[in-house]
MARNUDREN-610438 format. One record per residue: residue in one letter; x, y, z of N, C-alpha, C, CB in turn. Coordinates in steps of 0.05 Angstrom, whole numbers, padded with zeros to 5 digits, always signed. Glycine has a CB too. Layout:
BEGIN
aXYZXYZXYZXYZ/...
This chain:
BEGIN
x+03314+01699+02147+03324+01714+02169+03317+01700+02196+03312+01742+02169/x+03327+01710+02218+03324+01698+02244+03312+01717+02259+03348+01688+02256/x+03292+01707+02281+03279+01732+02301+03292+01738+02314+03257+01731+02317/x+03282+01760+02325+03298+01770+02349+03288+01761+02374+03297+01800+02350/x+03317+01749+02388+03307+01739+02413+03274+01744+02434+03329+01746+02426/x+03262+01716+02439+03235+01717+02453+03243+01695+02475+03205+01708+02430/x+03224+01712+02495+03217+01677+02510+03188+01666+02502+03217+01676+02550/x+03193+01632+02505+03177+01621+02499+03166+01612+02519+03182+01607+02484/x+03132+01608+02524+03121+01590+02544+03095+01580+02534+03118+01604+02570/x+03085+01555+02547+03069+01531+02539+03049+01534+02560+03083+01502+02539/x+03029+01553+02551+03013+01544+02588+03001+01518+02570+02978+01574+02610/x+02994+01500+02598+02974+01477+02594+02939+01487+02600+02984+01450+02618/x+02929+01501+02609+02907+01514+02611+02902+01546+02598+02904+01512+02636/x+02878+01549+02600+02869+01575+02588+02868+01597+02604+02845+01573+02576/x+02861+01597+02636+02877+01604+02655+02908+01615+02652+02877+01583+02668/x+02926+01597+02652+02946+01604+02644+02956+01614+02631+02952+01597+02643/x+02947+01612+02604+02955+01628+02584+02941+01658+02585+02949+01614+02561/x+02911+01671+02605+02913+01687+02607+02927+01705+02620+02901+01686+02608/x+02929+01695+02642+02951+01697+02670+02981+01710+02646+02959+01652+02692/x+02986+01693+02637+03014+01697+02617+03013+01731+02607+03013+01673+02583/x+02983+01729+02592+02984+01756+02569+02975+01779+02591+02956+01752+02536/x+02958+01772+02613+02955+01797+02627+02987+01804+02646+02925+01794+02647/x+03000+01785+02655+03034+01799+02664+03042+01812+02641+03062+01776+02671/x+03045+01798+02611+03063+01810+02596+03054+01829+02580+03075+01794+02583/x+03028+01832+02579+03021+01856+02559+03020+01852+02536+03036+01876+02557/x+03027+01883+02527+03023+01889+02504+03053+01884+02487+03010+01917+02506/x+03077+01861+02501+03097+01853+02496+03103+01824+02484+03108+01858+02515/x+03070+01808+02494+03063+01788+02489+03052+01773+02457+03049+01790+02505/x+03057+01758+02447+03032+01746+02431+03026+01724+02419+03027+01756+02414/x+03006+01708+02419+02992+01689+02435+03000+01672+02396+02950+01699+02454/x+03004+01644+02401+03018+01629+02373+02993+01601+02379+03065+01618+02375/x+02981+01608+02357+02962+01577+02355+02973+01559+02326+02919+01586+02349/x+02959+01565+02302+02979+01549+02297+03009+01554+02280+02966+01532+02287/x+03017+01588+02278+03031+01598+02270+03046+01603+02242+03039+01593+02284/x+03028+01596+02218+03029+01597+02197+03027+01635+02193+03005+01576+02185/x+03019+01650+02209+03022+01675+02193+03040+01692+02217+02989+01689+02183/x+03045+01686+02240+03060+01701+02260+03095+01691+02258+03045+01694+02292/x+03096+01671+02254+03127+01658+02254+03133+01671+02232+03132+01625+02251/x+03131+01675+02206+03140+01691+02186+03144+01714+02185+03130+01691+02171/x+03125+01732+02205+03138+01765+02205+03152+01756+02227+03117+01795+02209/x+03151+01743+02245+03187+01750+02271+03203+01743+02259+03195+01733+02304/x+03203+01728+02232+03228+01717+02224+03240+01741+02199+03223+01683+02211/x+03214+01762+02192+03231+01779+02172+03220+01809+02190+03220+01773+02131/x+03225+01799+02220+03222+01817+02241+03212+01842+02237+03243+01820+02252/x+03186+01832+02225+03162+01852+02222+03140+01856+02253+03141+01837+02194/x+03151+01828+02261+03145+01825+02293+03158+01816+02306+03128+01814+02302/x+03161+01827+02332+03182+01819+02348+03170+01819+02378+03206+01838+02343/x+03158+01805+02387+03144+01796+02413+03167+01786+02426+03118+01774+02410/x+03166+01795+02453+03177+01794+02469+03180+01760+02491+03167+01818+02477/x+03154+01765+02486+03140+01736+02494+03118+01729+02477+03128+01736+02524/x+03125+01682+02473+03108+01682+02455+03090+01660+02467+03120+01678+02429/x+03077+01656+02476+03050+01649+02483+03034+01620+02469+03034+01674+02476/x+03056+01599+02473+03044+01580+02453+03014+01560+02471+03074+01557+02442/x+02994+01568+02446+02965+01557+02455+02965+01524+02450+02938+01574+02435/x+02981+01517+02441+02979+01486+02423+02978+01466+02448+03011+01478+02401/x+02986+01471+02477+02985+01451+02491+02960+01452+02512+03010+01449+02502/x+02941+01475+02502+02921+01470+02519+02883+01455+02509+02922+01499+02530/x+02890+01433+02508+02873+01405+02498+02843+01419+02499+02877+01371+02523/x+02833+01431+02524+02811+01441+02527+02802+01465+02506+02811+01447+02553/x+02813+01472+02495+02812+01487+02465+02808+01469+02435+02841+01501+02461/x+02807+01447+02443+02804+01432+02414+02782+01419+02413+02825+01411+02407/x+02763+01421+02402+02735+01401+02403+02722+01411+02383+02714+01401+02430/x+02699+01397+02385+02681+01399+02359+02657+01386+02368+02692+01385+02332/x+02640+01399+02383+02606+01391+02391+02584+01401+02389+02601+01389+02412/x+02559+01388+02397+02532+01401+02396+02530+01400+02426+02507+01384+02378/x+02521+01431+02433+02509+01434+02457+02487+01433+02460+02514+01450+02468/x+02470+01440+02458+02438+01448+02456+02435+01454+02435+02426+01468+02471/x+02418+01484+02422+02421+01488+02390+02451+01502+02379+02395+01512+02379/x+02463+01500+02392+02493+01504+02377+02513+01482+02375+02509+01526+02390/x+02527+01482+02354+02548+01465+02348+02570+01494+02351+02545+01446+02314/x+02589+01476+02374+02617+01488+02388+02643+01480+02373+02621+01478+02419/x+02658+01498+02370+02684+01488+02369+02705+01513+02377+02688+01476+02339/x+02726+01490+02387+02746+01511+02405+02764+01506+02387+02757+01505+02439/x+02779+01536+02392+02792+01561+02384+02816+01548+02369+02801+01583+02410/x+02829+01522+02380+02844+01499+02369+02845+01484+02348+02843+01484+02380/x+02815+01477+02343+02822+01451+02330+02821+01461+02302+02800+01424+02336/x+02836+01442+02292+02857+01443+02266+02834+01451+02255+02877+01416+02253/x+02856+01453+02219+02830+01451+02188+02827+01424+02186+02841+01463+02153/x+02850+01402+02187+02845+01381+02183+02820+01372+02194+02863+01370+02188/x+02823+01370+02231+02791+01372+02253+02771+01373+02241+02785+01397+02273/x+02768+01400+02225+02741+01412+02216+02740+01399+02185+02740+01449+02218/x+02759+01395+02177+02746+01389+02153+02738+01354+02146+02766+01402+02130/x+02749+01340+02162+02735+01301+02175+02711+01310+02187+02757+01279+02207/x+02709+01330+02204+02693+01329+02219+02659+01308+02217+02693+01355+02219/x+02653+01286+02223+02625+01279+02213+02607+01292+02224+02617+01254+02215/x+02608+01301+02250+02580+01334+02265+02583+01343+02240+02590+01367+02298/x+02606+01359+02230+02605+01381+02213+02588+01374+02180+02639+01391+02209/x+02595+01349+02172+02589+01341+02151+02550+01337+02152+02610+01314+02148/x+02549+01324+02174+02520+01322+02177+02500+01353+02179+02517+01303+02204/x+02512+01363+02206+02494+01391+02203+02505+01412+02204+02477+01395+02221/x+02524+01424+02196+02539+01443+02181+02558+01435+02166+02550+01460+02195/x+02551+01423+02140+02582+01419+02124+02583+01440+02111+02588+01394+02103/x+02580+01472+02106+02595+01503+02098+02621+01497+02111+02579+01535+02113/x+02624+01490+02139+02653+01502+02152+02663+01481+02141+02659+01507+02187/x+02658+01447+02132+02682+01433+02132+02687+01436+02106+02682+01406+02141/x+02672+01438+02085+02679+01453+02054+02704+01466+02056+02657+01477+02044/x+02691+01486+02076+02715+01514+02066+02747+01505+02083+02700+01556+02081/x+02742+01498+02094+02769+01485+02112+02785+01468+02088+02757+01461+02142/x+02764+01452+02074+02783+01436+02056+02789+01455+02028+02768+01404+02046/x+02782+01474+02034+02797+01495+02003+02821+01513+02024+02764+01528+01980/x+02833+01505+02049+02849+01523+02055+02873+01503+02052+02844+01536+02082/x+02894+01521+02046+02927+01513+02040+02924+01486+02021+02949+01503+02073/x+02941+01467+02036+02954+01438+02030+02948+01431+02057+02988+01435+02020/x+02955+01405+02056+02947+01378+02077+02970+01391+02094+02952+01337+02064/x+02992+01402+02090+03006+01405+02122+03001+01426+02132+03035+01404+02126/x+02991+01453+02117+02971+01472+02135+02947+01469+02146+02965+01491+02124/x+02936+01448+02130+02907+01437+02152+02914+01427+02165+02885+01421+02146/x+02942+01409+02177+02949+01394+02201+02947+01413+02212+02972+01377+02206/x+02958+01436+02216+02970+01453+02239+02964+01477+02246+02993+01457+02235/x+02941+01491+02219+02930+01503+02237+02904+01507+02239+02940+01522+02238/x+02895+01528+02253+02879+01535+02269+02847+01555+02262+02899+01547+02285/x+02833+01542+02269+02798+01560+02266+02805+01590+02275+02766+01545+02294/x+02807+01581+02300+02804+01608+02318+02838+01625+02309+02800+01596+02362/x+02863+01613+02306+02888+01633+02289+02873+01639+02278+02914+01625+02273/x+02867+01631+02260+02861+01643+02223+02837+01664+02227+02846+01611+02196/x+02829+01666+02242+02791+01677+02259+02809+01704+02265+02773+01653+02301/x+02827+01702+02290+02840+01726+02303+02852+01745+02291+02856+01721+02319/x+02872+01733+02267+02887+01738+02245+02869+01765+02228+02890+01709+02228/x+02855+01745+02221+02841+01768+02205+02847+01782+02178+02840+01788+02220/x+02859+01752+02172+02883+01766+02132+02844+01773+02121+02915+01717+02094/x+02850+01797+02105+02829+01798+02084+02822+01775+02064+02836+01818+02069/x+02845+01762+02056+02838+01729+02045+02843+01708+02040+02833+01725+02032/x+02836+01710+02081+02823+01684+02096+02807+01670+02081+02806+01690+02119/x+02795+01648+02083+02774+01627+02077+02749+01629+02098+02787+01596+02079/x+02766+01627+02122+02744+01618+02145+02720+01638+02150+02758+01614+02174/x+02724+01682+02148+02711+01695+02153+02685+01696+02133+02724+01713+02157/x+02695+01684+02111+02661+01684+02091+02642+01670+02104+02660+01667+02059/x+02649+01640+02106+02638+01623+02122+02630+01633+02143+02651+01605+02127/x+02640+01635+02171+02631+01633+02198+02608+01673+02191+02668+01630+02229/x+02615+01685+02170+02599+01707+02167+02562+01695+02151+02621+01730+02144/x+02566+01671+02139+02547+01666+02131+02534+01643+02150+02551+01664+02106/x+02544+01636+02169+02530+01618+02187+02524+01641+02211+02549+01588+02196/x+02537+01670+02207+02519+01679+02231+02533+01674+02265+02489+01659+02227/x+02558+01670+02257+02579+01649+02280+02573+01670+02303+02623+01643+02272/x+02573+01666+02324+02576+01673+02352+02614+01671+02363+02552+01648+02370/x+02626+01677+02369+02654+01687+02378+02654+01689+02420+02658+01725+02360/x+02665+01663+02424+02666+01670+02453+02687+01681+02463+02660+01651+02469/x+02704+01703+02485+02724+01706+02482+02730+01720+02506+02727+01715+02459/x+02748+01709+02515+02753+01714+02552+02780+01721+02553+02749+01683+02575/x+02782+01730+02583+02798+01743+02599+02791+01748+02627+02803+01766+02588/x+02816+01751+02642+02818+01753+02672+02784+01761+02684+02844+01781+02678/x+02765+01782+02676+02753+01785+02672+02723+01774+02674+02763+01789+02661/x+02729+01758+02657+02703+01743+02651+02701+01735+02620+02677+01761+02659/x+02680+01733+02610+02678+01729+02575+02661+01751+02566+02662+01697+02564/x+02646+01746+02550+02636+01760+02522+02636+01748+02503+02649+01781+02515/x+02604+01750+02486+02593+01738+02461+02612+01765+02438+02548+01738+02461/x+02618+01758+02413+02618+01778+02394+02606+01768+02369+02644+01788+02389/x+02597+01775+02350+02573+01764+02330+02606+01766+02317+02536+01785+02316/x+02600+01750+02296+02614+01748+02264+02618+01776+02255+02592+01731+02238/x+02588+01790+02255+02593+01820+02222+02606+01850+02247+02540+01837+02196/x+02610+01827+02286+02628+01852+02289+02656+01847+02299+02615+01871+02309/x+02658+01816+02293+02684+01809+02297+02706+01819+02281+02684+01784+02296/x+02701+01819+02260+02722+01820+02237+02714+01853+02235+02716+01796+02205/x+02734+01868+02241+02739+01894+02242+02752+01913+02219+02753+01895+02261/x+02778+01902+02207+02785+01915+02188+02809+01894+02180+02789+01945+02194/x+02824+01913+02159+02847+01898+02154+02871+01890+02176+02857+01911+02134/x+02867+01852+02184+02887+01849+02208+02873+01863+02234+02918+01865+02200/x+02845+01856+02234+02847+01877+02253+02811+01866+02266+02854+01916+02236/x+02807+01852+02287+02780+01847+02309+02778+01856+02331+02774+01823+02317/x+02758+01851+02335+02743+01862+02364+02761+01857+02389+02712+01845+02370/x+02779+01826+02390+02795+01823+02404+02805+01848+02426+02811+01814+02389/x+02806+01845+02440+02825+01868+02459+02845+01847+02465+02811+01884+02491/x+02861+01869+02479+02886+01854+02483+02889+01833+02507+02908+01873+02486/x+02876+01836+02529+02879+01820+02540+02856+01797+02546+02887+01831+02556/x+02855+01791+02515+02836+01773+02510+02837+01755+02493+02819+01783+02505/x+02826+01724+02500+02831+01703+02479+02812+01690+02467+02845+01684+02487/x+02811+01683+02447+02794+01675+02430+02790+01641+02440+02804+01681+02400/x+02767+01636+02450+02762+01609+02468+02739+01591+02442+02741+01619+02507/x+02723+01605+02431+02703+01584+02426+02686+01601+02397+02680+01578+02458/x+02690+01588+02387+02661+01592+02362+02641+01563+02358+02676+01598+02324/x+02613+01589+02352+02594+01572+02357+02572+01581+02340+02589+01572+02385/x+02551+01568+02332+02537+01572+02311+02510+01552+02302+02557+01572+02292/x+02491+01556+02293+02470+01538+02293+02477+01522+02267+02440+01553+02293/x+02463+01494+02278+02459+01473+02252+02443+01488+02237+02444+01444+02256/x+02445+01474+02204+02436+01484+02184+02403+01470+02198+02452+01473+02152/x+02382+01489+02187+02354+01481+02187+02344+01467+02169+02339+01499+02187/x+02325+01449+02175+02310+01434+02152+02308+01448+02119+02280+01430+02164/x+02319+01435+02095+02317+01453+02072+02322+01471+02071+02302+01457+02064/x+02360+01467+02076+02375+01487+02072+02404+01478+02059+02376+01502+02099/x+02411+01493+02047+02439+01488+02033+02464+01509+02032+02432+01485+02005/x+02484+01498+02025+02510+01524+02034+02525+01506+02007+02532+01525+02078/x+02551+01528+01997+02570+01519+01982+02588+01544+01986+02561+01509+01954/x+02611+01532+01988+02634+01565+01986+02650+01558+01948+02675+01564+02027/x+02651+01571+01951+02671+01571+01923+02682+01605+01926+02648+01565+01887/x+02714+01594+01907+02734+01598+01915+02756+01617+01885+02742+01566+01926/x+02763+01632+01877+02780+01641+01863+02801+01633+01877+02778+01667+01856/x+02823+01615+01872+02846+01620+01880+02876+01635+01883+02845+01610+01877/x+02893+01644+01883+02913+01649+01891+02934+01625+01880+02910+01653+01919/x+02942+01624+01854+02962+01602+01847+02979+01595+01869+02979+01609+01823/x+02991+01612+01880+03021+01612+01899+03011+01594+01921+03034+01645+01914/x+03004+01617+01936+02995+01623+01966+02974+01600+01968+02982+01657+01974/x+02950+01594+01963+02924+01586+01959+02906+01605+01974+02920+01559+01968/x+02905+01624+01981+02897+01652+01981+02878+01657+01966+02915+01669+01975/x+02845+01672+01983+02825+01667+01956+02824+01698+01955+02791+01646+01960/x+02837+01702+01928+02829+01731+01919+02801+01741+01911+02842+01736+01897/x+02784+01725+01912+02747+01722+01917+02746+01690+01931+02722+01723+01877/x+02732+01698+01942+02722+01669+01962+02680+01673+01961+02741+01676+02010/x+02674+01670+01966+02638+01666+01970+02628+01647+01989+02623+01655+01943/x+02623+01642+02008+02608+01628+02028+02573+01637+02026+02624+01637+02059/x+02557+01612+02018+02526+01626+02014+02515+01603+02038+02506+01623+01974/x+02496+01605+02045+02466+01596+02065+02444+01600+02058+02462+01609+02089/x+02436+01578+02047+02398+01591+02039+02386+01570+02045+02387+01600+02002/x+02354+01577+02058+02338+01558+02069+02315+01561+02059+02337+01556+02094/x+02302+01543+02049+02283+01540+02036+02258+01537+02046+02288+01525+02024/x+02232+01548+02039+02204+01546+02052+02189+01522+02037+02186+01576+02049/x+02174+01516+02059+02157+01494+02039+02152+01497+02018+02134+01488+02042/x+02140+01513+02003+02137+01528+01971+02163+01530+01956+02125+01560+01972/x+02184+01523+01971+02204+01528+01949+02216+01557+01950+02190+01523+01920/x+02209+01575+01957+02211+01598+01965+02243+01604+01987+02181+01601+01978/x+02257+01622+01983+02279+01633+01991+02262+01638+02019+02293+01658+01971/x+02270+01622+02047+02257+01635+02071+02283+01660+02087+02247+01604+02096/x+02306+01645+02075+02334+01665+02090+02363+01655+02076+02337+01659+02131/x+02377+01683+02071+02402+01678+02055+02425+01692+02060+02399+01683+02028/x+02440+01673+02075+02468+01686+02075+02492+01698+02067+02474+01681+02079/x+02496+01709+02055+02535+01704+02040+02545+01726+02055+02544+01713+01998/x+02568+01705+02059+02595+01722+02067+02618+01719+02037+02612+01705+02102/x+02630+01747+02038+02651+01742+02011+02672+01764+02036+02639+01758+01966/x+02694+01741+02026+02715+01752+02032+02738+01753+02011+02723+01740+02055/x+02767+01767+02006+02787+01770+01990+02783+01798+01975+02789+01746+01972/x+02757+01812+01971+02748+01831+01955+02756+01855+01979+02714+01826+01945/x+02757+01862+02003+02756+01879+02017+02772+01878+02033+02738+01882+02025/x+02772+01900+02056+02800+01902+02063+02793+01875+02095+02812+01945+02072/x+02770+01871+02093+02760+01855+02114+02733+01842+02098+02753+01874+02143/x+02722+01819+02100+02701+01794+02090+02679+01811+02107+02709+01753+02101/x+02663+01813+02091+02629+01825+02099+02610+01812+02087+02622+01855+02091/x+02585+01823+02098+02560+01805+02095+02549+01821+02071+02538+01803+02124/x+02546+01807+02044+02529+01818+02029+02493+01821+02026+02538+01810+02013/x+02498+01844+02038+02471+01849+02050+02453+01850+02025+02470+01877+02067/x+02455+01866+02010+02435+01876+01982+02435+01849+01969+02451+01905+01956/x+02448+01829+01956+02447+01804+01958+02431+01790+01975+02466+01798+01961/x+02427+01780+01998+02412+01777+02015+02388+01781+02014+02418+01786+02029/x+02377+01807+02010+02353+01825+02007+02336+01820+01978+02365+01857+02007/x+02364+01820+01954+02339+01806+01935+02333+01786+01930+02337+01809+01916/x+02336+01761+01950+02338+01738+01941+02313+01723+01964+02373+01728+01941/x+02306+01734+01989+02293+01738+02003+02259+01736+01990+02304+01762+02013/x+02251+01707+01998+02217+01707+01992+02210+01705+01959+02203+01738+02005/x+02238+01697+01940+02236+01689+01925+02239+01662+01914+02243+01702+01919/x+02227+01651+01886+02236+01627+01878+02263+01632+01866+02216+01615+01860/x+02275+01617+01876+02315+01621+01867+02317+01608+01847+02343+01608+01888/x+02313+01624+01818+02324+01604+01791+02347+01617+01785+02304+01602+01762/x+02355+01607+01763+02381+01626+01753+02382+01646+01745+02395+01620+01737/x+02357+01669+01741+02360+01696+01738+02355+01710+01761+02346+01705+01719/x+02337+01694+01775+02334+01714+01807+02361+01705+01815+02306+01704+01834/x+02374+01694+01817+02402+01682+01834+02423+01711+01818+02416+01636+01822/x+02425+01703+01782+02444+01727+01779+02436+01751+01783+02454+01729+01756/x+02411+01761+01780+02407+01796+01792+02417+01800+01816+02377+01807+01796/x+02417+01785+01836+02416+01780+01864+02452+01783+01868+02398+01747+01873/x+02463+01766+01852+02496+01766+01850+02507+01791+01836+02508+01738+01831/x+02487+01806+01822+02502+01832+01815+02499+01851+01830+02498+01842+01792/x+02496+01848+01864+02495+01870+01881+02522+01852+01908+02454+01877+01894/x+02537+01839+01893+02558+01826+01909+02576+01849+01920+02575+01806+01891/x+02577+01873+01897+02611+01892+01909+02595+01908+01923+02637+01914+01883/x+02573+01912+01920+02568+01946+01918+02573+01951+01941+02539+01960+01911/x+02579+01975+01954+02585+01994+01969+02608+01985+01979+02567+02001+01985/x+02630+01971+01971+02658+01962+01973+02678+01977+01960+02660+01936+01963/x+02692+01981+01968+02717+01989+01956+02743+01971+01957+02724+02013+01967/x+02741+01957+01935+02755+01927+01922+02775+01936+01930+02757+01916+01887/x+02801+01911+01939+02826+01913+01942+02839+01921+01914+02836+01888+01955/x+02859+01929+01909+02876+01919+01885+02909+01919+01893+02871+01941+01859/x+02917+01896+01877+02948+01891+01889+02955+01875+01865+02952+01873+01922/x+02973+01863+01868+02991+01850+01843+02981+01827+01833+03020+01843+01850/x+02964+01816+01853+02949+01801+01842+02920+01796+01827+02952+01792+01855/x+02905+01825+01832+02888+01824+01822+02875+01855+01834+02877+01798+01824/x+02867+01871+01805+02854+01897+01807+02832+01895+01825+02844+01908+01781/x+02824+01918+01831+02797+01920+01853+02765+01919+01824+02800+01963+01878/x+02773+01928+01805+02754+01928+01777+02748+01894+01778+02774+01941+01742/x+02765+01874+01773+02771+01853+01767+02758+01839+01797+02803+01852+01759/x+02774+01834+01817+02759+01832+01840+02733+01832+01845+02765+01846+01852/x+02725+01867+01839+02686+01862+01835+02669+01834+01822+02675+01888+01811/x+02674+01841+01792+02676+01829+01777+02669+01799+01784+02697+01837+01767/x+02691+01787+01799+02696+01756+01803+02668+01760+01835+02741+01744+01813/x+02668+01775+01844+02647+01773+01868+02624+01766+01860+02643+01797+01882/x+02618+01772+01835+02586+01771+01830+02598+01751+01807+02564+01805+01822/x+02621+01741+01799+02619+01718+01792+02608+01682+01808+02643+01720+01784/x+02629+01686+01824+02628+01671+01853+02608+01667+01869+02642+01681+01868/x+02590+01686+01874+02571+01698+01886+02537+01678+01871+02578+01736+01877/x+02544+01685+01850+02526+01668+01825+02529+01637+01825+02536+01678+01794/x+02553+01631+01836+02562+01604+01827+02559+01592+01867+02604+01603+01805/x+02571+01602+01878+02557+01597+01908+02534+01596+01908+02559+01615+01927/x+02511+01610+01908+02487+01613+01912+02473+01588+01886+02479+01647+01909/x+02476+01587+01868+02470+01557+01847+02470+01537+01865+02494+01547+01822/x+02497+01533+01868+02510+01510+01892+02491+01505+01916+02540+01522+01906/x+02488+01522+01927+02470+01517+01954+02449+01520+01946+02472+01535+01979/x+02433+01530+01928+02405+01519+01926+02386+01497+01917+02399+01529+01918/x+02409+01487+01896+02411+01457+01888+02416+01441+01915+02437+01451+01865/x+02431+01446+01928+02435+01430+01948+02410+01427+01975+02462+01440+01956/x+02394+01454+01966+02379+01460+01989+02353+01436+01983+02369+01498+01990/x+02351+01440+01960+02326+01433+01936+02329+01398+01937+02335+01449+01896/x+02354+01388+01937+02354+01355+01943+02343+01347+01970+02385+01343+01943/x+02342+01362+01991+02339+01357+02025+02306+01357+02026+02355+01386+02049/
């Protein structure tokens, strides 16, 4: 199908493109790298009036260390993040999971911060940036505002974002001395869509000892959350493979699993505290070589 007529505009700054969305409103909406918005105007599930393309403003694309955070703007590709050598050295969780999203021409084109705003239930990127703890910078006419990760991601399709507001920067600490991450992935034959995804973080104490543990799982819910009770029993322990699986059989709880054609919410659970088990292996081995 074809959309229904829009105008198009290119600000070259972030300025500009606010300037754009505060004239046009709530008529507006803002295209980074457009893998999930170009498809509903075309089976005119959306129909924006004005479309707001972010792709020409350069000062959105980077990938640095500031002080104790490693930055990256709202731009830069999966491809970006997943070369990345910052990322590979002291956070490789984000460039992992970047390389389990789509094919090579969806990592050309799109976007951290799209895929961030978006907010599909299963995304790749919200396990991750939920288990690094990501910080969310995000401005308007206004001024800015910090938003943490576990209050960014709101519901299904659905963040903290307001409307006359853009998603500028995520940011997040290097991994700490004797620490490890691995995401693993159920896939989505079609789509590459992770109908369970697992993003883990665990850092290790001199003794060997669990000092702090992250997971984010996303695809199971109607929005990627922090598995807390996971977290909790894994905390100040030695992580072998039975403290790791007790610890993975508190992956669903207090969830209420998706179910759809591709996979029951029973089934779903199920693979969480599969995944969950096999993430957390992954990063502790990995923690345990450092």
């Amino acid at each position: 199908m074809i959309p229904s007529s829009f105008e198009y505009v290119a600000p070259k700054t972030l300025e500009e493109a606010l300037s754009l969305l505060e004239r046009h409103g709530g008529e507006a909406k803002l295209l980074a790298g457009g893998h999930s918005l170009l498809p509903l105007m075309k089976l005119r599930l959306a129909a924006p009036r004005t479309l707001i393309d972010l792709g020409r403003i350069r000062d959105l694309s980077y990938i640095r260390e500031e002080g104790d955070k490693i930055c990256i703007g709202a731009m830069t590709t999966h491809s970006a993040i997943e070369s990345s050598g910052l990322l590979h050295k002291r956070a490789p969780l984000l460039a992992e999971t970047a390389a389990e999203i789509g094919d090579v021409q969806v990592r050309n084109r799109g976007t951290l911060g799209g895929s961030a705003a978006h907010a599909d239930p299963a995304a790749d990127y919200p396990a991750a940036l939920l288990a690094l703890d990501a910080e969310f910078k995000v401005v308007s006419r206004n001024g800015e505002r910090t938003v943490s990760a576990r209050s960014f991601f709101v519901d299904m399709l659905t963040t903290a974002l307001r409307p006359e507001e853009i998603l500028a920067e995520i940011r997040f600490e290097p991994d700490p001395t004797g620490s490890g991450s691995a995401y693993k992935k159920l896939h989505q034959p079609a789509s590459g869509f992770a109908i369970v995804g697992v993003a883990a973080q665990v850092s290790l104490d001199t003794s060997g000892n669990c000092r702090e543990a992250r997971v984010g799982i996303t695809g199971v819910s109607g929005k990627a959350y922090r598995a807390s009770r996971v977290e909790k029993e894994l905390k100040g322990k030695k992580l072998d493979a039975s403290v790791i699986a007790r610890a993975a059989a508190h992956a669903a709880e207090g969830i209420q699993p998706l179910s759809d054609l591709h996979a029951s919410g029973t089934y779903r659970a199920a693979m969480a505290q599969v995944y969950t088990r096999r993430a957390l292996s992954e990063a502790v081995a990995r923690a345990q070589k450092l």
